[in-house]
Every structure is written in C-alpha cells, then in structure tokens.
N, CA, C and O atoms as a DFTB+ gen file, in Angstrom:
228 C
 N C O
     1  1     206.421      72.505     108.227
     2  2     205.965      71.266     108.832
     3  2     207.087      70.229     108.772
     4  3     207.706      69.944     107.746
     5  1     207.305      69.637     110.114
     6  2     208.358      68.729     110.197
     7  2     207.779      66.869     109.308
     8  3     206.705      66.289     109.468
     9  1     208.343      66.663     108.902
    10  2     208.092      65.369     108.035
    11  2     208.797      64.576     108.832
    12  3     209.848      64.928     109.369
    13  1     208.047      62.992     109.015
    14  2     208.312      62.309     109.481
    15  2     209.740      61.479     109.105
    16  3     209.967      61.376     107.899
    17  1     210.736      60.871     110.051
    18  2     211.938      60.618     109.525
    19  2     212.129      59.388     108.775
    20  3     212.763      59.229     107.732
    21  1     211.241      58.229     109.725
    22  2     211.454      56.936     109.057
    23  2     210.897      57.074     107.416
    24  3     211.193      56.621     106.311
    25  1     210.140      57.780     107.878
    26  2     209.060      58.024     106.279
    27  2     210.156      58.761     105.424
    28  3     210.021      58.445     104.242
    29  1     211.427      59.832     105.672
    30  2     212.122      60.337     105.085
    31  2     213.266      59.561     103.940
    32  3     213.614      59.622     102.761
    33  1     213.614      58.638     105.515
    34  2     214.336      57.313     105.029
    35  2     214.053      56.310     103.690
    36  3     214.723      55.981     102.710
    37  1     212.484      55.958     104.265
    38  2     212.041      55.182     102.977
    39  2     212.069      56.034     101.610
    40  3     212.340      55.505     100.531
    41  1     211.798      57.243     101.736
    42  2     211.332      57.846     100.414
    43  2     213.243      57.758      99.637
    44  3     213.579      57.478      98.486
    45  1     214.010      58.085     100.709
    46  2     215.454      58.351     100.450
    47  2     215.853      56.973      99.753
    48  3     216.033      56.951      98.536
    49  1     215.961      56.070     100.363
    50  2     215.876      54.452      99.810
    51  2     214.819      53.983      98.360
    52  3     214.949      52.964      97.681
    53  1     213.887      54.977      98.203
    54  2     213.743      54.243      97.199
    55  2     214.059      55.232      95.668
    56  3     214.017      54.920      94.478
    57  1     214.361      56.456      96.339
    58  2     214.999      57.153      95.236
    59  2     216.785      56.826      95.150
    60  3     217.561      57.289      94.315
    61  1     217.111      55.876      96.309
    62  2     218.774      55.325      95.402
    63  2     218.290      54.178      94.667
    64  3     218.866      53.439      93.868
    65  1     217.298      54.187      95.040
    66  2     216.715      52.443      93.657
    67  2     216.798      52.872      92.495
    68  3     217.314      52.348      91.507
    69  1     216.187      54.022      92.635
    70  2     215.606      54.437      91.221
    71  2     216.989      54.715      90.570
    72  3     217.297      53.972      89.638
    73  1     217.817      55.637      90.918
    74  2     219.044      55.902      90.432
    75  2     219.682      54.766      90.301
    76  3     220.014      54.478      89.151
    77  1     219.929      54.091      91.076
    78  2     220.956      52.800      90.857
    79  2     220.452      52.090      89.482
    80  3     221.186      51.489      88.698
    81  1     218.785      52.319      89.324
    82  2     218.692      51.240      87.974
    83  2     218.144      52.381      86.551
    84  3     217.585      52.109      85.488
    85  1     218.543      53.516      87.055
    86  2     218.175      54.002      85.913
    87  2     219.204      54.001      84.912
    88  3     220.385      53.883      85.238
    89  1     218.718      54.168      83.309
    90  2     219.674      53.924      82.906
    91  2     220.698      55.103      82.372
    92  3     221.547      54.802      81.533
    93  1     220.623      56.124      82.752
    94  2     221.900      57.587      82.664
    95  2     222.561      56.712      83.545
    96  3     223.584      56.166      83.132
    97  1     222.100      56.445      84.861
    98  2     223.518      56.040      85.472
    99  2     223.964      54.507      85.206
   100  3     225.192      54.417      85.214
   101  1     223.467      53.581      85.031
   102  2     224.013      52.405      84.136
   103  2     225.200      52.491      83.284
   104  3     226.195      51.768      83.227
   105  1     224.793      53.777      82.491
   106  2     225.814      54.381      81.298
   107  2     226.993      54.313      82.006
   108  3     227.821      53.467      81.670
   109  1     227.296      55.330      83.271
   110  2     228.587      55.810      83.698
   111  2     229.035      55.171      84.463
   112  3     230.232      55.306      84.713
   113  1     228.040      53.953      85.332
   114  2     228.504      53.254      86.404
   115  2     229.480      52.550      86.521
   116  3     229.829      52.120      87.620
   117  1     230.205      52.255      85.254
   118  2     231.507      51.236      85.109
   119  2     232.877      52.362      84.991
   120  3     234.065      52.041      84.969
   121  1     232.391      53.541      84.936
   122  2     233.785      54.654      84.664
   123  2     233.624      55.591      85.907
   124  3     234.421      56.474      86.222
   125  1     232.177      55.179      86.733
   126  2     232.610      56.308      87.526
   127  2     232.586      55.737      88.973
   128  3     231.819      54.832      89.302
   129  1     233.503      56.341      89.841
   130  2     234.020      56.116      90.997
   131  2     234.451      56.753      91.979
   132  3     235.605      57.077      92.260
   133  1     232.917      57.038      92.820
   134  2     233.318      58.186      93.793
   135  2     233.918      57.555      95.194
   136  3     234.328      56.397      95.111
   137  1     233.983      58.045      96.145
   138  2     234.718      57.665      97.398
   139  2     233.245      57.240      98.480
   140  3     233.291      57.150      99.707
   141  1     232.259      57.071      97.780
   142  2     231.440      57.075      98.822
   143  2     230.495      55.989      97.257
   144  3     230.815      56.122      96.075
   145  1     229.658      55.269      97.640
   146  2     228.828      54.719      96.561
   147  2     227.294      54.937      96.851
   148  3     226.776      55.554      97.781
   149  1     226.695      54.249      95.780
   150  2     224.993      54.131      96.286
   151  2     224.668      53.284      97.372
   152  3     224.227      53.716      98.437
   153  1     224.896      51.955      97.104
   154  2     225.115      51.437      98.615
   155  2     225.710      51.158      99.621
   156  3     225.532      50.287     100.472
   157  1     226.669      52.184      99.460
   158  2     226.925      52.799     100.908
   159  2     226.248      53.344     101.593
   160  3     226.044      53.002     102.758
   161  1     225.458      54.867     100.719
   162  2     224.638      55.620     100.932
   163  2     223.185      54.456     101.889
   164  3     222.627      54.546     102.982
   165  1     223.106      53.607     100.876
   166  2     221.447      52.886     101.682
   167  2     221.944      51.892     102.632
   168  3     221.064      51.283     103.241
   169  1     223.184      51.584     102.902
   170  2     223.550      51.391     104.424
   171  2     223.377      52.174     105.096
   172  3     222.555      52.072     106.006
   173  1     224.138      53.305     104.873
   174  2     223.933      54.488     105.900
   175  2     222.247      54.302     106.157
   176  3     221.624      53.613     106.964
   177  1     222.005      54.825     105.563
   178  2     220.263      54.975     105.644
   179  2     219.406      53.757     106.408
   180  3     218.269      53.820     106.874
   181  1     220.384      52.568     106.377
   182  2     219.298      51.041     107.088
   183  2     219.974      51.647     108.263
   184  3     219.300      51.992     109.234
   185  1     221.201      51.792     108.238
   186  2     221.733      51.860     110.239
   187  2     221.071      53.026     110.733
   188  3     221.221      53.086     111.953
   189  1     220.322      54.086     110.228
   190  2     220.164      55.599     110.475
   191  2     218.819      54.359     111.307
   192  3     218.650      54.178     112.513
   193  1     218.192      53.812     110.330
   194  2     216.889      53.443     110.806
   195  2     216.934      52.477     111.329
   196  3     215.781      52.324     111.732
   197  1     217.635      51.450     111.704
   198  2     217.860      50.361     112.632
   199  2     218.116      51.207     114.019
   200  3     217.654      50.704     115.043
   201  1     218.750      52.333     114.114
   202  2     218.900      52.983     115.048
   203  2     217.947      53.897     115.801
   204  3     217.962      54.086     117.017
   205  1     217.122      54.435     114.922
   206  2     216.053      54.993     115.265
   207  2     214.913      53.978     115.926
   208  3     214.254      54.239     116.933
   209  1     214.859      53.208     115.424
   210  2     213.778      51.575     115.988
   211  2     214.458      51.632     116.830
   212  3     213.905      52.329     117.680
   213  1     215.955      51.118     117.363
   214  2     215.964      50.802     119.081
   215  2     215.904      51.970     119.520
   216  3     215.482      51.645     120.629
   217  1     215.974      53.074     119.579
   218  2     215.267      54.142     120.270
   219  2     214.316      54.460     120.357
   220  3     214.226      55.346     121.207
   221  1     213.159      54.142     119.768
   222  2     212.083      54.120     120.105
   223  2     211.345      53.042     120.901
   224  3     210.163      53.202     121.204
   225  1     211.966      52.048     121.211
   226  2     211.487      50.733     121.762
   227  2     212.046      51.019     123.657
   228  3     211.836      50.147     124.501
C-alpha cells in the first residue's frame, strides 16, 4: 500500500525533531560534522512539500 507523501513528509519532519533534541545526539553535536546537516535535511523536506502544494493547486 502506497502511503501518502505529504503525510510521509510530516512524519519525516518530526522524526528530525526528535533527533535534533534528543540527547545521544546533543552529546556529539558539537564534534560531529557531516557535509549535509539536520536542517538541511528539513529544508529539503519544506521545499519537497512547498513543491508538491503548487502542484497540486
């Protein structure tokens, strides 16, 4: 069964919340430094869905 996307989005967005404030990653967040971040990631994810809204309109 195909799952809905915007609905994919939100669930995706609120599991970088959760990570961003949990505290394992609190621990490492000042030593670690990938090439891509968390909110980068939930940009990506607002433009995925800002984009999907004007296509559907």
């Amino acid at each position: 069964m195909t799952k809905n996307l915007p609905d994919l989005i939100t669930q995706a967005l609120t599991a970088l919340n959760e990570i961003n404030s949990h505290p394992q990653y609190q621990a490492i967040k000042t030593n670690y430094s990938p090439d891509f971040t968390i909110p980068d990631a939930q940009q990506a994810l607002t433009e995925l869905s800002s984009e999907l809204n004007e296509v559907q309109e």
